[in-house]
N, C-alpha and C positions, 0 to 999 in steps of 0.2 A: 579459459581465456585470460590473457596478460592484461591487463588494467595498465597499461601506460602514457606516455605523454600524446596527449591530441587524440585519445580516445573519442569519439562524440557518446552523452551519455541524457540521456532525458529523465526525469523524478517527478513525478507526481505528488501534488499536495506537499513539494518540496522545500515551501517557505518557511515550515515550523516541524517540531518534534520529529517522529520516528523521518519522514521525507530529508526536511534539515541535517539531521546525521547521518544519513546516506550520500545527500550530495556533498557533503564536506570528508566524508572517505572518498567518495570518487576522486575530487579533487586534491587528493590527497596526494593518491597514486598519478596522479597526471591527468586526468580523465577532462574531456569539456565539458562540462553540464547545464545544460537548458534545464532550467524550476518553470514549474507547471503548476501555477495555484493561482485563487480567486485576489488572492491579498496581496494589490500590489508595492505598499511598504514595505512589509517583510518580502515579500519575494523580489521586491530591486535590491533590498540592503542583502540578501543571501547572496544572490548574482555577484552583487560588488564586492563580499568577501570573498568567494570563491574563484572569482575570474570568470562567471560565467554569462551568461543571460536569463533574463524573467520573461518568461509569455505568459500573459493574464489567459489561462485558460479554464470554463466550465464543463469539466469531461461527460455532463451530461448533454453538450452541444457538440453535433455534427462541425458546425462550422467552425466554433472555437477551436475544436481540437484539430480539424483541418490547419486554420493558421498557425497555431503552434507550433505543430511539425514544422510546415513550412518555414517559418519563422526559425525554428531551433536549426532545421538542416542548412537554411542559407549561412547562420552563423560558424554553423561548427562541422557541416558536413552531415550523412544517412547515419544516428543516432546507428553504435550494435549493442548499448546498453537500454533497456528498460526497465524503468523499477516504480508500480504502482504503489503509493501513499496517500494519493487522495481517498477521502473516506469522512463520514458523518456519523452519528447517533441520533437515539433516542430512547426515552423508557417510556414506554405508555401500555398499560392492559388491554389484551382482547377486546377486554368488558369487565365493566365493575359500577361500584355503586358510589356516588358522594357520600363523602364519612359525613358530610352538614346535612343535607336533606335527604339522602336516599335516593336521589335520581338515578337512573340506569343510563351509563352510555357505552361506545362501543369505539374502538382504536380508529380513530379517520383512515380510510383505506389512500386518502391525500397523502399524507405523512409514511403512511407503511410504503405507498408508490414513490414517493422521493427516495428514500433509506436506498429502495432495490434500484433507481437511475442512478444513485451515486456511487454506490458501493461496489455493484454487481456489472449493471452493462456499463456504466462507465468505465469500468476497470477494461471490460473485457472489448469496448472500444475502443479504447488507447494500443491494447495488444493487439488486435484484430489491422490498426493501420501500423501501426510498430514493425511487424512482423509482415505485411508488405512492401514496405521497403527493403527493409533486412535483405529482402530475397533478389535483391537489385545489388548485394555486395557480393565481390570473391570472399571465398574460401582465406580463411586465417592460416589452417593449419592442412595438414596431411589428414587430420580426420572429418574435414568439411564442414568446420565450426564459423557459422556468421554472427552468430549474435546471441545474447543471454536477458531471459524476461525474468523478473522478482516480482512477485506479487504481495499484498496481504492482506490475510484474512484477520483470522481471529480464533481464542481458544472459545468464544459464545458460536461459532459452527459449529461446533461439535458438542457443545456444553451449556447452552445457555440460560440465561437466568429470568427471574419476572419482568416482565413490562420489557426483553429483548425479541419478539419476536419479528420486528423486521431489522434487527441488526444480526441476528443470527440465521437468518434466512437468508441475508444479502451476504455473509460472510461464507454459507455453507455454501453457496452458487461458487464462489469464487475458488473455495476449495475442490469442489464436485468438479468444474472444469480445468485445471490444472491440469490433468494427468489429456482428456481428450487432446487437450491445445500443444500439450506436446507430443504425442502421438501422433498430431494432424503436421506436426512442424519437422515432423523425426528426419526426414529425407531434405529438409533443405539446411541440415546443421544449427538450427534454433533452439538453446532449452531452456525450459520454462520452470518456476519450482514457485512453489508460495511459502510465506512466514506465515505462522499462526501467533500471535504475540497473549500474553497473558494480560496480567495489567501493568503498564506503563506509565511512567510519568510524564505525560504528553498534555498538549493544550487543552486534550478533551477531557483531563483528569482535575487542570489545573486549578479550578474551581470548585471544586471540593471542600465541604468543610477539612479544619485539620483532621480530627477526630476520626472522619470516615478515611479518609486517606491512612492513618496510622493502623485503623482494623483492616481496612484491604493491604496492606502491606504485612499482619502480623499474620494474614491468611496464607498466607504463600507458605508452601512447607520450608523451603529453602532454594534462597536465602529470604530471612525474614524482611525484604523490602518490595520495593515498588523497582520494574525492571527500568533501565536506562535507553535511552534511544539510542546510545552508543551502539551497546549490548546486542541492537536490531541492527546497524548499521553493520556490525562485524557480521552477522550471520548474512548478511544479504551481499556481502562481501566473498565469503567462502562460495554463495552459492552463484556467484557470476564466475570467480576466477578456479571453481575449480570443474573442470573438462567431463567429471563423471557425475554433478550432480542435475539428477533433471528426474520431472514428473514428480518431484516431490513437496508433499505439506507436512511441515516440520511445529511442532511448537514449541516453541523461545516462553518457558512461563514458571519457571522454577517448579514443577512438579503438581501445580493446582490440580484439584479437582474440586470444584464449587462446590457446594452444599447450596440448594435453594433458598434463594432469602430479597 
């Protein structure tokens, strides 16, 4: 797909980090982009640099993400870009014991059930209305290309570490369904691909002591740093504008493979 002028282009969790450099590549190439995030500061000051618009939206709401859409399509016209960023954490054990008393407790299945509304069917409810629309546009091309979805997971679906089990669980869903969603989409010109990202220097990092931020960085085989949200923004960039890439989970992580810790 061409990324040109007055493209319609929608970003999830687009006010900050990996989202943030995505919509300012779209608008780069010309694209309009509606940001789709909780935070309406950063997501009007995004809006204003890039030319675009903010809808305060919570992708674990039906209704928000209803107005959204609406919202983004009155502005800029049926979005044929999608690119999920919205996303959460947390580290918490199964089960474990207080290092103070020795109390036993067990991971709130409250917290584990937020990770999975936000991460998982959030995501795949933004695609699920994304991708009917789409199906309301002509054909781009001679090979009956409507529209391109980005997704992201995470190298902890396929990898993860202590106290991730419901971010590696919410991120392994998102990778698991990829390849159906394009398969499900194959005949109406839709394709679908997800980023696996490693570790990032993103808002969810930014709070890190220095120290642990310098050993997660000196973990990475190469290159010895923390990845750039640029770095995701280019990768989700080839995977909109180039015509043969779909069904695929890719990971952006300089070659990790965690050691548990």
């Amino acid at each position: 797909m061409e990324v040109s002028a007055n493209t319609p282009a929608i970003v999830t969790g687009g006010a900050s980090g990996l989202g943030a450099a995505t919509a300012r590549a779209l608008a780069a190439k010309g694209a309009r982009v509606a940001i789709f995030d909780m935070n309406e500061e950063k997501g009007n000051a995004m809006a204003a640099e890039i030319g675009g618009v903010f809808c305060k939206v919570n992708v674990t709401s039906d209704e928000d993400v209803d107005a959204g859409f609406a919202k983004a399509r009155e502005a800029h016209g049926q979005e044929r870009i999608l690119v999920n960023c919205a996303g959460i954490g947390n580290a918490i054990k199964t089960a474990s014991r207080s290092k103070e008393d020795g109390s036993i407790k067990h991971f709130p299945v409250s917290a584990f059930d937020f990770v999975i509304q936000v991460n998982l069917i959030g995501t795949f409810r933004c695609i699920a209305k994304s991708a009917a629309g789409m199906l309301s546009l002509d054909p781009l091309d001679e090979n009956g290309e409507r529209g391109a979805i980005v997704n992201t997971a995470s190298v902890a679906g396929e990898d993860g570490q202590i106290g991730q089990a419901a971010y590696s669980a919410s991120k392994a869903g998102v990778i698991g369904m990829t390849l159906p969603i394009a398969r499900d989409l194959m005949n109406e010109g839709i394709r679908v691909n997800t980023i696996l990202p490693g570790i990032f220097d993103t808002p969810l990092l930014a709070a890190a002591p220095q120290n642990v931020r310098d050993a997660l960085a000196a973990s990475v085989p190469f290159p010895k740093r923390l990845g750039m949200p640029d770095e995701y923004a280019k990768l989700a960039m080839c995977m909109i504008e180039n015509g043969y890439f779909n069904g695929e989970d890719v990971r952006l992580d300089g070659a990790i493979r965690m050691a548990p810790r």
